[in-house]
mmCIF file of the N, C-alpha and C atoms, coordinates in Angstrom:
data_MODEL
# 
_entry.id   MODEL 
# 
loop_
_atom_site.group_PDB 
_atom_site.id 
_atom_site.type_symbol 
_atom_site.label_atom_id 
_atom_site.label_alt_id 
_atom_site.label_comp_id 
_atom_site.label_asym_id 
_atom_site.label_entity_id 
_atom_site.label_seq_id 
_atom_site.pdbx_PDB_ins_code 
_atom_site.Cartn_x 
_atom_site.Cartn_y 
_atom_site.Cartn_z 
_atom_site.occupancy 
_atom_site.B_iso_or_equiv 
_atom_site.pdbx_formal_charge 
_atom_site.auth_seq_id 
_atom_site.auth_comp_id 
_atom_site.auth_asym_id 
_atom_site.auth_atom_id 
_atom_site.pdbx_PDB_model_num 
ATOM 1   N N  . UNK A 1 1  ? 109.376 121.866 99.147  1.00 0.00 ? 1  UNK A N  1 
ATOM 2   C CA . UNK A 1 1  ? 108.286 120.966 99.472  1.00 0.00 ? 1  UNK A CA 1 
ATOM 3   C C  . UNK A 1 1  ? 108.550 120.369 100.849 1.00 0.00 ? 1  UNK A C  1 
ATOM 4   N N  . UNK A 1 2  ? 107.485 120.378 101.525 1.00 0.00 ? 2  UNK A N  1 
ATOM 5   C CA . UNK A 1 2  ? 107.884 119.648 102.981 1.00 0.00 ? 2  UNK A CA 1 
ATOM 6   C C  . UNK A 1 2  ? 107.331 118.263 103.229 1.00 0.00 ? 2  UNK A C  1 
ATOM 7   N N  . UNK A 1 3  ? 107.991 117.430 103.831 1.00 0.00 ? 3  UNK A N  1 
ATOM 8   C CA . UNK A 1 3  ? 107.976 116.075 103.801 1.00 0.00 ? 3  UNK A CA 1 
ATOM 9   C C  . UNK A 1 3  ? 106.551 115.719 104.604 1.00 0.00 ? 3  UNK A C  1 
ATOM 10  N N  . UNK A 1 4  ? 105.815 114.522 103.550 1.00 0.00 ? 4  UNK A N  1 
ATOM 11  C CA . UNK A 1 4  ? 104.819 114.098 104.898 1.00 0.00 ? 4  UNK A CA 1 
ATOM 12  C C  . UNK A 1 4  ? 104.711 112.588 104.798 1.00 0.00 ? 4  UNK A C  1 
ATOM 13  N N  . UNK A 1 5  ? 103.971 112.266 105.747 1.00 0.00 ? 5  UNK A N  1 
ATOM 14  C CA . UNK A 1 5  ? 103.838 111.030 105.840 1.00 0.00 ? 5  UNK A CA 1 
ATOM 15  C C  . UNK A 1 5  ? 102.455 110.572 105.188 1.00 0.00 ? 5  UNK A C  1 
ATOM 16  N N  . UNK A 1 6  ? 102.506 108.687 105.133 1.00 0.00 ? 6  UNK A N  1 
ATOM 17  C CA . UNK A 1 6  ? 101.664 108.602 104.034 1.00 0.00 ? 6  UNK A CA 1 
ATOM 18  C C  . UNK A 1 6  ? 100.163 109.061 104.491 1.00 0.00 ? 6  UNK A C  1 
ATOM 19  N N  . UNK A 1 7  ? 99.742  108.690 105.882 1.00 0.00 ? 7  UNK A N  1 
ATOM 20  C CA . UNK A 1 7  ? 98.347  108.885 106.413 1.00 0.00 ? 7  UNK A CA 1 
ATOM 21  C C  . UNK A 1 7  ? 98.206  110.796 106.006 1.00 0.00 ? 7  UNK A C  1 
ATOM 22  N N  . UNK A 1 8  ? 99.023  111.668 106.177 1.00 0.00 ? 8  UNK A N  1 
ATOM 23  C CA . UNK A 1 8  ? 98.572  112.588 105.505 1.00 0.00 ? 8  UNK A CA 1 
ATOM 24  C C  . UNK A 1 8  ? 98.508  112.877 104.238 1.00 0.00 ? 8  UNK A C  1 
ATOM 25  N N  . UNK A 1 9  ? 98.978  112.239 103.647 1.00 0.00 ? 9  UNK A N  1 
ATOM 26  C CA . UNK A 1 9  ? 98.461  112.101 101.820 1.00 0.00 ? 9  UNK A CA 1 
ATOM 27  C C  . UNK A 1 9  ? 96.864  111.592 101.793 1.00 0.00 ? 9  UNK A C  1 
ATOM 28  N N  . UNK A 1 10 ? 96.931  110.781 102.211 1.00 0.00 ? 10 UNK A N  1 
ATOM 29  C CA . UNK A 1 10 ? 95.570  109.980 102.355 1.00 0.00 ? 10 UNK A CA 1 
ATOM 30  C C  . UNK A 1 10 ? 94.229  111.043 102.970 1.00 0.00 ? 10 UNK A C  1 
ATOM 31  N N  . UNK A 1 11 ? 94.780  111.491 104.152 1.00 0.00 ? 11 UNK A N  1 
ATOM 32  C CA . UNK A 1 11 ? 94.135  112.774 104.637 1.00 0.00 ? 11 UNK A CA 1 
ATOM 33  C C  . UNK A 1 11 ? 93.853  113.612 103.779 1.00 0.00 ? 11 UNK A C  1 
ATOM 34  N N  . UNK A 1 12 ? 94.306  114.261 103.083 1.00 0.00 ? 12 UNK A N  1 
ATOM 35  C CA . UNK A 1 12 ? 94.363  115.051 101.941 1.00 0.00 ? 12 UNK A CA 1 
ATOM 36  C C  . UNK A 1 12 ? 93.686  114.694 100.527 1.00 0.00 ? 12 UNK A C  1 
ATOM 37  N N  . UNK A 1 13 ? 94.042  113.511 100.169 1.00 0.00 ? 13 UNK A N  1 
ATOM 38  C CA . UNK A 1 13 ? 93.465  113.291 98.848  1.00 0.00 ? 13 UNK A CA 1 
ATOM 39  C C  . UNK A 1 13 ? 91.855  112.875 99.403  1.00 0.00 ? 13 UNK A C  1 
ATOM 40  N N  . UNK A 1 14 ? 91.234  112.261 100.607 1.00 0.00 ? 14 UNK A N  1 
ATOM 41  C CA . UNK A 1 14 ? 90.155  113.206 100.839 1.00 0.00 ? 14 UNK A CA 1 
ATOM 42  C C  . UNK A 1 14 ? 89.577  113.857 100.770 1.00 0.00 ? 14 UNK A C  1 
ATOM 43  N N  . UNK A 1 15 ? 90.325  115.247 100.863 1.00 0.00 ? 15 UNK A N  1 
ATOM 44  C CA . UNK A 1 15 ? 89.274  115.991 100.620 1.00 0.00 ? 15 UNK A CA 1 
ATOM 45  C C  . UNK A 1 15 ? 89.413  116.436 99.639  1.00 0.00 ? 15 UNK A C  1 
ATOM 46  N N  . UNK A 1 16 ? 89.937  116.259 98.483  1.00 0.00 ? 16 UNK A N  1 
ATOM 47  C CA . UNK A 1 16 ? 89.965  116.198 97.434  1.00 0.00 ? 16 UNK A CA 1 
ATOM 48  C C  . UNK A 1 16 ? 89.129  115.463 96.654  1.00 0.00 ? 16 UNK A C  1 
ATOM 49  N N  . UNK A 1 17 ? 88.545  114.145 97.313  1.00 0.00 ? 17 UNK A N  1 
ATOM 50  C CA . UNK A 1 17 ? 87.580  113.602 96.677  1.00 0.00 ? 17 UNK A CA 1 
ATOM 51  C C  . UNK A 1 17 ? 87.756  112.006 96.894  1.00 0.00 ? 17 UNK A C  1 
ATOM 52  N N  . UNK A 1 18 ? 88.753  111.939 97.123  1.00 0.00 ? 18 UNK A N  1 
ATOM 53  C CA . UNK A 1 18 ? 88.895  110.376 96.689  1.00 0.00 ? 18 UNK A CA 1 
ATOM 54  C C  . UNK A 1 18 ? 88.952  109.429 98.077  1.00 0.00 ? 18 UNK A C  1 
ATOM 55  N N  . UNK A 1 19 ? 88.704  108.431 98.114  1.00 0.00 ? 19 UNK A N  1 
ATOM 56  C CA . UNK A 1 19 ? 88.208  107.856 98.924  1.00 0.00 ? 19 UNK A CA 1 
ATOM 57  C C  . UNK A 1 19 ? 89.030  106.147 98.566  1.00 0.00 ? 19 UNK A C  1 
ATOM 58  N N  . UNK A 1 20 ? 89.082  105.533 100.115 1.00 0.00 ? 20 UNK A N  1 
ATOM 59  C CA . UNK A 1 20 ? 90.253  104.323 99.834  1.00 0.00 ? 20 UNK A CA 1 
ATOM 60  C C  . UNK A 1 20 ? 89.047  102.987 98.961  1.00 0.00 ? 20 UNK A C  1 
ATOM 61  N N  . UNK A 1 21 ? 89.827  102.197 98.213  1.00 0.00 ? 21 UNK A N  1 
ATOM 62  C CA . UNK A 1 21 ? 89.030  101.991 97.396  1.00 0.00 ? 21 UNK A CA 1 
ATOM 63  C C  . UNK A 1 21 ? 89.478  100.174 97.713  1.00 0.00 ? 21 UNK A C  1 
ATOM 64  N N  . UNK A 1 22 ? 90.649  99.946  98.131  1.00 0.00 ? 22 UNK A N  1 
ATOM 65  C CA . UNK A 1 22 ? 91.205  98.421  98.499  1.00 0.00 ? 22 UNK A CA 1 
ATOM 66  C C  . UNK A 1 22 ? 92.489  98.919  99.248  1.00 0.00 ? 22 UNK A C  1 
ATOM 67  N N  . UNK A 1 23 ? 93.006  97.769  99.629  1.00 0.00 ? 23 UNK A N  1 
ATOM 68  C CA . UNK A 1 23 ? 94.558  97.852  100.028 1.00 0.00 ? 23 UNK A CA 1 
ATOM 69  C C  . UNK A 1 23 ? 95.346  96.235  99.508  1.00 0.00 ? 23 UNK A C  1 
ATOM 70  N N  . UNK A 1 24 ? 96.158  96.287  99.085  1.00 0.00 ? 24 UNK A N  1 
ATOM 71  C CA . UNK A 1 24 ? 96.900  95.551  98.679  1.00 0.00 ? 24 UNK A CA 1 
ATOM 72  C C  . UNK A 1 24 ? 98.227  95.455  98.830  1.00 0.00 ? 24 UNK A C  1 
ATOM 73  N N  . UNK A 1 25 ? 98.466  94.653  99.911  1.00 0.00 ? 25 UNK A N  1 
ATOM 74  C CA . UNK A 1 25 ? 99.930  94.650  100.610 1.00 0.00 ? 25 UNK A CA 1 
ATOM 75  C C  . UNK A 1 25 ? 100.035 95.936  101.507 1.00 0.00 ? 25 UNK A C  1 
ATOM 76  N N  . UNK A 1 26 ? 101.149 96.909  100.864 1.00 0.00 ? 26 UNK A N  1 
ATOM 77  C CA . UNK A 1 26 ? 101.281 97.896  101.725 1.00 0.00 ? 26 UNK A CA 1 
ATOM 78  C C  . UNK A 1 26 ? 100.818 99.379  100.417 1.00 0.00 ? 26 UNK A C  1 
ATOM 79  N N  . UNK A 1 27 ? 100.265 99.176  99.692  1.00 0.00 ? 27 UNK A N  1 
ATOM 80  C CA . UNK A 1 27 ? 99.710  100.224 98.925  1.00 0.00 ? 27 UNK A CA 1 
ATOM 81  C C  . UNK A 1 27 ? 98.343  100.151 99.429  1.00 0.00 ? 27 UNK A C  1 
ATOM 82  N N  . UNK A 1 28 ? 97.355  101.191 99.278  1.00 0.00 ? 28 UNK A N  1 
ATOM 83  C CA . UNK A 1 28 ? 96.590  101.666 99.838  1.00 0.00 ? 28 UNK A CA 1 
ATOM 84  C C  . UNK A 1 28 ? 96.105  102.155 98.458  1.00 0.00 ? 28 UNK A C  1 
ATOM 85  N N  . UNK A 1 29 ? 95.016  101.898 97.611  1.00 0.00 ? 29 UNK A N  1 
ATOM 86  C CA . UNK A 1 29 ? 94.595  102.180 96.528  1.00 0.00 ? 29 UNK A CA 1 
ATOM 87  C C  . UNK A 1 29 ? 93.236  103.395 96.688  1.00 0.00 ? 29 UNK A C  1 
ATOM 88  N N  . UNK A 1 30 ? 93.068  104.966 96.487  1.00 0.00 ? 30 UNK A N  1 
ATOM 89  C CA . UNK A 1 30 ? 92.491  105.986 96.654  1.00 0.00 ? 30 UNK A CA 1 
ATOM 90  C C  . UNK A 1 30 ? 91.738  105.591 95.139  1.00 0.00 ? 30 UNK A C  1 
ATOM 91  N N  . UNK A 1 31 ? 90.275  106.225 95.137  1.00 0.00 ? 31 UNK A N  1 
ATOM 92  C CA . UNK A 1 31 ? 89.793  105.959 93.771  1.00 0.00 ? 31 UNK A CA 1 
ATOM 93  C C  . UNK A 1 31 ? 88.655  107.688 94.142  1.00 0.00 ? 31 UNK A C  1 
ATOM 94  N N  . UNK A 1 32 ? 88.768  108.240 93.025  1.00 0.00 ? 32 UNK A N  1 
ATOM 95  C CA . UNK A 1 32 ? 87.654  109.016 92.646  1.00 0.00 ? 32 UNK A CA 1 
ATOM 96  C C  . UNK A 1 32 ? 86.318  108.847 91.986  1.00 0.00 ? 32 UNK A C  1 
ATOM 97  N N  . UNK A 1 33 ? 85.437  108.628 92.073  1.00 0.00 ? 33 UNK A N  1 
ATOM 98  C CA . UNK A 1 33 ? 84.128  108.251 91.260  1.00 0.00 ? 33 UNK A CA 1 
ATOM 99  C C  . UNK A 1 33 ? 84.157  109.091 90.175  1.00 0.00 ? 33 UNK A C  1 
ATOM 100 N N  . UNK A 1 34 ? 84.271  110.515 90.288  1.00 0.00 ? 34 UNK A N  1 
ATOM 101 C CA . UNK A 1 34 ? 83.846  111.008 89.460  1.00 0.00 ? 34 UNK A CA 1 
ATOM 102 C C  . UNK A 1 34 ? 84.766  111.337 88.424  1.00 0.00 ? 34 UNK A C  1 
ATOM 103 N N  . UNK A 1 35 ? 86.115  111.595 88.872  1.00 0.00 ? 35 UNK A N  1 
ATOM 104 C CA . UNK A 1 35 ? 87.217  111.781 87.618  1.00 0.00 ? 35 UNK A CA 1 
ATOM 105 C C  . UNK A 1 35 ? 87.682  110.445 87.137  1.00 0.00 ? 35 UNK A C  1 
ATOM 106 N N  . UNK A 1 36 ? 86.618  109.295 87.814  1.00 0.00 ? 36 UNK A N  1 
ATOM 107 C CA . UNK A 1 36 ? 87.749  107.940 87.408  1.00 0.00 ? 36 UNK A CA 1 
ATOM 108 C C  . UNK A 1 36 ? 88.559  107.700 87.329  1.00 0.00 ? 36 UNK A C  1 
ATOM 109 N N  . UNK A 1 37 ? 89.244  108.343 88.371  1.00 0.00 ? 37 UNK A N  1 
ATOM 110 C CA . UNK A 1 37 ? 91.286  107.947 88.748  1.00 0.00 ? 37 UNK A CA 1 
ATOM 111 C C  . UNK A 1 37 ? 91.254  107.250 90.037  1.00 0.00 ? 37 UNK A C  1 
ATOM 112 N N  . UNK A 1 38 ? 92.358  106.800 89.830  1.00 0.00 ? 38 UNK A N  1 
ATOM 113 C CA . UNK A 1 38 ? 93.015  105.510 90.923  1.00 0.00 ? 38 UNK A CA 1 
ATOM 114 C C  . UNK A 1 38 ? 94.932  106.169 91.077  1.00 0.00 ? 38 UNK A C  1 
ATOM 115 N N  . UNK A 1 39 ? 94.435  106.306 92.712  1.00 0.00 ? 39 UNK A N  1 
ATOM 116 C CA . UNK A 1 39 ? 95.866  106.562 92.586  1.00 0.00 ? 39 UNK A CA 1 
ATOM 117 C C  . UNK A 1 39 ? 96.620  105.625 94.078  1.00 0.00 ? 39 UNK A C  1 
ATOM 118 N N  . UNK A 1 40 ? 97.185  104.808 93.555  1.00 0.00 ? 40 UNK A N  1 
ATOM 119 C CA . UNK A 1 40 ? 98.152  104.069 95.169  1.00 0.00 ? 40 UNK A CA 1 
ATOM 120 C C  . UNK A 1 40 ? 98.853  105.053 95.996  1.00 0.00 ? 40 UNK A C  1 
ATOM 121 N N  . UNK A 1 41 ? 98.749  104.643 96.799  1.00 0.00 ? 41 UNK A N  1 
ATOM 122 C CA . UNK A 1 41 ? 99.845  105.262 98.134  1.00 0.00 ? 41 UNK A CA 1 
ATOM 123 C C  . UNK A 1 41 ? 100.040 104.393 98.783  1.00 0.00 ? 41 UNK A C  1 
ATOM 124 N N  . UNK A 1 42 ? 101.829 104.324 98.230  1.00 0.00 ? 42 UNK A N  1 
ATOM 125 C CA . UNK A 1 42 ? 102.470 103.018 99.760  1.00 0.00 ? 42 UNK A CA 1 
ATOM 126 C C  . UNK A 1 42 ? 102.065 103.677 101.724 1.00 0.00 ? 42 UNK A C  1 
ATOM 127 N N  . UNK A 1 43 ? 101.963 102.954 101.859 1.00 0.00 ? 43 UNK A N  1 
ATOM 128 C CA . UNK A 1 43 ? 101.266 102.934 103.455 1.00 0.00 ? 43 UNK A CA 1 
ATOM 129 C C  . UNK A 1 43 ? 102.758 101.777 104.152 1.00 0.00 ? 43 UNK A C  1 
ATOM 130 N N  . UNK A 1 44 ? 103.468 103.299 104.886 1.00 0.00 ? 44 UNK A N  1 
ATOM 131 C CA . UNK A 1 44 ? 104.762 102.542 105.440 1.00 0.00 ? 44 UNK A CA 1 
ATOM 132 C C  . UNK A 1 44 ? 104.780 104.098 106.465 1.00 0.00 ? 44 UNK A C  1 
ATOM 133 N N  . UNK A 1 45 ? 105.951 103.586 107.745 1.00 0.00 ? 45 UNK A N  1 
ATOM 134 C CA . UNK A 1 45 ? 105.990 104.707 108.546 1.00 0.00 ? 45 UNK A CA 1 
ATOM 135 C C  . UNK A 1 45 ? 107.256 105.996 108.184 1.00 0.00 ? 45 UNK A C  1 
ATOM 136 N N  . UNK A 1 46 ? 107.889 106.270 107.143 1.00 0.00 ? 46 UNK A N  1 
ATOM 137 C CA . UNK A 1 46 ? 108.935 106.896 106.752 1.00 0.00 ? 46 UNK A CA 1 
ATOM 138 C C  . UNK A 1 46 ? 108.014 107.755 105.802 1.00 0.00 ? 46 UNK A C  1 
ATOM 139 N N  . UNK A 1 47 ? 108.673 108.929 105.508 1.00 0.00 ? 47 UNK A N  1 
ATOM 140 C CA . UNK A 1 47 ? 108.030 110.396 104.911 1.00 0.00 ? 47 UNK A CA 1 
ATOM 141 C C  . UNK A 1 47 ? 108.164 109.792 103.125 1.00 0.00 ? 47 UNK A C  1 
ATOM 142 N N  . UNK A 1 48 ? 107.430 110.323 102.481 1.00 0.00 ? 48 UNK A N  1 
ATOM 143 C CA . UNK A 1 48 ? 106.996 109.617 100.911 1.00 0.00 ? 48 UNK A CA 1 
ATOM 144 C C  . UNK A 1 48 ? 108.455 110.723 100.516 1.00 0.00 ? 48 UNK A C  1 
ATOM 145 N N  . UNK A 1 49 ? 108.962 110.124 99.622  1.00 0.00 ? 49 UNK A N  1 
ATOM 146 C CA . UNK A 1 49 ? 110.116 110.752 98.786  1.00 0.00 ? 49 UNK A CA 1 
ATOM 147 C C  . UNK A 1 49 ? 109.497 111.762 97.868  1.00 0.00 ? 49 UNK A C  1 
ATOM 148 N N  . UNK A 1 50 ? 110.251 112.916 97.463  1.00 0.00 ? 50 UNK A N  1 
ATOM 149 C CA . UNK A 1 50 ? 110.095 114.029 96.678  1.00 0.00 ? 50 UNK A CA 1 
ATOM 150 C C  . UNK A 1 50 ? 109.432 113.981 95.375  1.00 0.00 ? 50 UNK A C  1 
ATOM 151 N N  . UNK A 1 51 ? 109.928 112.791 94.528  1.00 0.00 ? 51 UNK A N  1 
ATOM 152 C CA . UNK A 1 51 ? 109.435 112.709 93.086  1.00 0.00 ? 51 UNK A CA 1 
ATOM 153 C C  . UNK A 1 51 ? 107.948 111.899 93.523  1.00 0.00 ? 51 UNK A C  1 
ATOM 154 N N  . UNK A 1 52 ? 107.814 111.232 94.532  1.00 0.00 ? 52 UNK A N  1 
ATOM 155 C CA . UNK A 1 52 ? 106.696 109.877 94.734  1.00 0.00 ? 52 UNK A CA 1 
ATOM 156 C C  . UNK A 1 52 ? 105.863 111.162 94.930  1.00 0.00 ? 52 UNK A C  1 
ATOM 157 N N  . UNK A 1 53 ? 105.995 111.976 95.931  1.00 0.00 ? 53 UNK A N  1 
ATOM 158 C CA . UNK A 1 53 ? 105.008 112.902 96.250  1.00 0.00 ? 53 UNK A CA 1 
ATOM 159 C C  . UNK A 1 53 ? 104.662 113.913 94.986  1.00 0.00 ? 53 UNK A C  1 
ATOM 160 N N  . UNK A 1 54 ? 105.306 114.233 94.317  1.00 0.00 ? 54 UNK A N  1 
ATOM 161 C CA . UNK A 1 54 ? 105.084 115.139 92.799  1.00 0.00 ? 54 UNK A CA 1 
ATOM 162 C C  . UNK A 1 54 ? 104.400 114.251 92.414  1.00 0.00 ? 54 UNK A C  1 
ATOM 163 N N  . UNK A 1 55 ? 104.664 113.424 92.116  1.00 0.00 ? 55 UNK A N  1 
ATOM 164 C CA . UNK A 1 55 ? 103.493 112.054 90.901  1.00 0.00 ? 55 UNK A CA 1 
ATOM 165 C C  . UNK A 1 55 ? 102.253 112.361 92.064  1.00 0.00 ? 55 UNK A C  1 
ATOM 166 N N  . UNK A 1 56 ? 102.000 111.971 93.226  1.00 0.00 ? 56 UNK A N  1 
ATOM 167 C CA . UNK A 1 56 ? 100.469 112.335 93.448  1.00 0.00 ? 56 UNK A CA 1 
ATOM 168 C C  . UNK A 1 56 ? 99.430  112.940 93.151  1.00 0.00 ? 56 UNK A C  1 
ATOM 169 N N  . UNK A 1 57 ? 100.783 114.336 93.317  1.00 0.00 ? 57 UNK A N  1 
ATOM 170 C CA . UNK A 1 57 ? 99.836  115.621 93.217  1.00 0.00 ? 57 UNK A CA 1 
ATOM 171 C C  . UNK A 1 57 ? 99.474  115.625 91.587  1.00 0.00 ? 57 UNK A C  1 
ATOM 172 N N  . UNK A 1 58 ? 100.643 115.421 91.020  1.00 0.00 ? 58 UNK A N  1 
ATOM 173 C CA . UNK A 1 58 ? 100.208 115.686 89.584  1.00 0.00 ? 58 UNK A CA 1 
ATOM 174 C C  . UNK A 1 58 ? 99.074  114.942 88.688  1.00 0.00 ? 58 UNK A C  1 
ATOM 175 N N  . UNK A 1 59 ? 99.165  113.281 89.541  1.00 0.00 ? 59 UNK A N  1 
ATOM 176 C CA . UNK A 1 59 ? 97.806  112.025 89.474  1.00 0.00 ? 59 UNK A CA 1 
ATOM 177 C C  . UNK A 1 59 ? 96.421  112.673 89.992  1.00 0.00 ? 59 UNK A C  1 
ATOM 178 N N  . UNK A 1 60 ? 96.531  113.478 90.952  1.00 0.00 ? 60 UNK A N  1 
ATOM 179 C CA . UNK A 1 60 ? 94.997  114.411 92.028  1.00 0.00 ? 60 UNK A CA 1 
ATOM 180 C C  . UNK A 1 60 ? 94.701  115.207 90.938  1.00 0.00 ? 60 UNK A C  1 
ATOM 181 N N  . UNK A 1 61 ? 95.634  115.686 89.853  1.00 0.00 ? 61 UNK A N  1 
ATOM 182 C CA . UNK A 1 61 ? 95.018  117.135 89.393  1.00 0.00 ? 61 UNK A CA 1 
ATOM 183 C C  . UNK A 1 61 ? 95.077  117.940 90.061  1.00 0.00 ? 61 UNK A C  1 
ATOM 184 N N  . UNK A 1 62 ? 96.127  118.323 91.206  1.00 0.00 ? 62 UNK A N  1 
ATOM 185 C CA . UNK A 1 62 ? 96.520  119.411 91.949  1.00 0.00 ? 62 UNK A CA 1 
ATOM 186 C C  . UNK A 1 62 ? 97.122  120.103 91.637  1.00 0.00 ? 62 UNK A C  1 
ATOM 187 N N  . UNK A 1 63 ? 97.754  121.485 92.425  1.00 0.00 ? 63 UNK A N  1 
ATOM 188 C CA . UNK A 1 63 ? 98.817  121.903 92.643  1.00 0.00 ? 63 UNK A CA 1 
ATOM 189 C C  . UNK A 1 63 ? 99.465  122.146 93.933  1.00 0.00 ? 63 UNK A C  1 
ATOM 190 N N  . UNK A 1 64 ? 100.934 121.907 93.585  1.00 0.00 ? 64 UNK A N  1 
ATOM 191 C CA . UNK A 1 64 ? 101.763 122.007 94.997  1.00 0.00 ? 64 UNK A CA 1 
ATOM 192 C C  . UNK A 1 64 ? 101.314 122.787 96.222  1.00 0.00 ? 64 UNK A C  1 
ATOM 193 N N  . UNK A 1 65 ? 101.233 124.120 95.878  1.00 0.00 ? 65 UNK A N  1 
ATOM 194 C CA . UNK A 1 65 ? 100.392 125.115 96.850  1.00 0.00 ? 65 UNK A CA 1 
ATOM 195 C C  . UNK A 1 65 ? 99.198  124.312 97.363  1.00 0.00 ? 65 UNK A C  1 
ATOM 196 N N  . UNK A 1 66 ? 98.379  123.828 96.452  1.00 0.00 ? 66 UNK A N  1 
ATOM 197 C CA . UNK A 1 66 ? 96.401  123.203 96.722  1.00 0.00 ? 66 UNK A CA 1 
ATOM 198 C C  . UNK A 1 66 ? 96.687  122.253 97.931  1.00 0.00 ? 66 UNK A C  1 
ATOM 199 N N  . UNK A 1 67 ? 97.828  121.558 97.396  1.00 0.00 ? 67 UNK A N  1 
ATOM 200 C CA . UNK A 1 67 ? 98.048  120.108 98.021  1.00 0.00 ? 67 UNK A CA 1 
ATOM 201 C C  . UNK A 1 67 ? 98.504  120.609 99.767  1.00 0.00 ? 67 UNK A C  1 
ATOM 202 N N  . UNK A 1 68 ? 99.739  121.750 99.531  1.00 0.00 ? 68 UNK A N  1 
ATOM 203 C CA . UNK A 1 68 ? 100.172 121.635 100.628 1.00 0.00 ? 68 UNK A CA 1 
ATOM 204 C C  . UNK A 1 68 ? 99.239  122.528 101.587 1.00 0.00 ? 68 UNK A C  1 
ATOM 205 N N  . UNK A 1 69 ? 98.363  123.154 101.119 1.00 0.00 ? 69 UNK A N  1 
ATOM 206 C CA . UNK A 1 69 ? 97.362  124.164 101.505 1.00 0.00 ? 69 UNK A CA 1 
ATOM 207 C C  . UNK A 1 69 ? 96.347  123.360 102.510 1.00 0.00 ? 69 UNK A C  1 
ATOM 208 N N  . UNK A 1 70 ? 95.729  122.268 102.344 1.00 0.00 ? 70 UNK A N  1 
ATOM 209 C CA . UNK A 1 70 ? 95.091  121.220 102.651 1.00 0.00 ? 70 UNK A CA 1 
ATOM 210 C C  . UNK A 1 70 ? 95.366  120.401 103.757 1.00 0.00 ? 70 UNK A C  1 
ATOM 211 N N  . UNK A 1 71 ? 97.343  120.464 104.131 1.00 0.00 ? 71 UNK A N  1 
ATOM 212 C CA . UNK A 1 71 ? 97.732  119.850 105.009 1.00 0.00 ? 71 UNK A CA 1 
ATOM 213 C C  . UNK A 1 71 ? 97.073  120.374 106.176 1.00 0.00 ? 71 UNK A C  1 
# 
């Protein structure tokens, strides 16, 4: 898996659908209308850790390939 930063998560879960919904502190709250999920992303300048980034994808209803395909 290759490391990214948070604005490209955010980039990504885009176009995936979801769209920023509040921010609170340094999380950044993404919401989907239509699957009714909410998923945070800390919003800091250091690359999201390995397991933080698995929980995304697996919160999007992605897969690793979809996700990193998108970058």
């Amino acid at each position: 898996m290759t490391a990214f930063k948070p604005k490209q998560v955010v980039k990504i879960l885009k176009k995936l659908g979801y769209f920023p919904r509040r921010q609170t502190g340094s999380h950044l709250i993404m919401h989907n209308s239509k699957k009714n999920k909410i998923i945070p992303v800390p919003i800091h300048s250091k690359n999201l850790k390995k397991g933080l980034l698995n929980r995304i994808i697996k919160e999007a209803d992605s897969s690793e390939k979809e996700f990193i395909s998108l970058k």
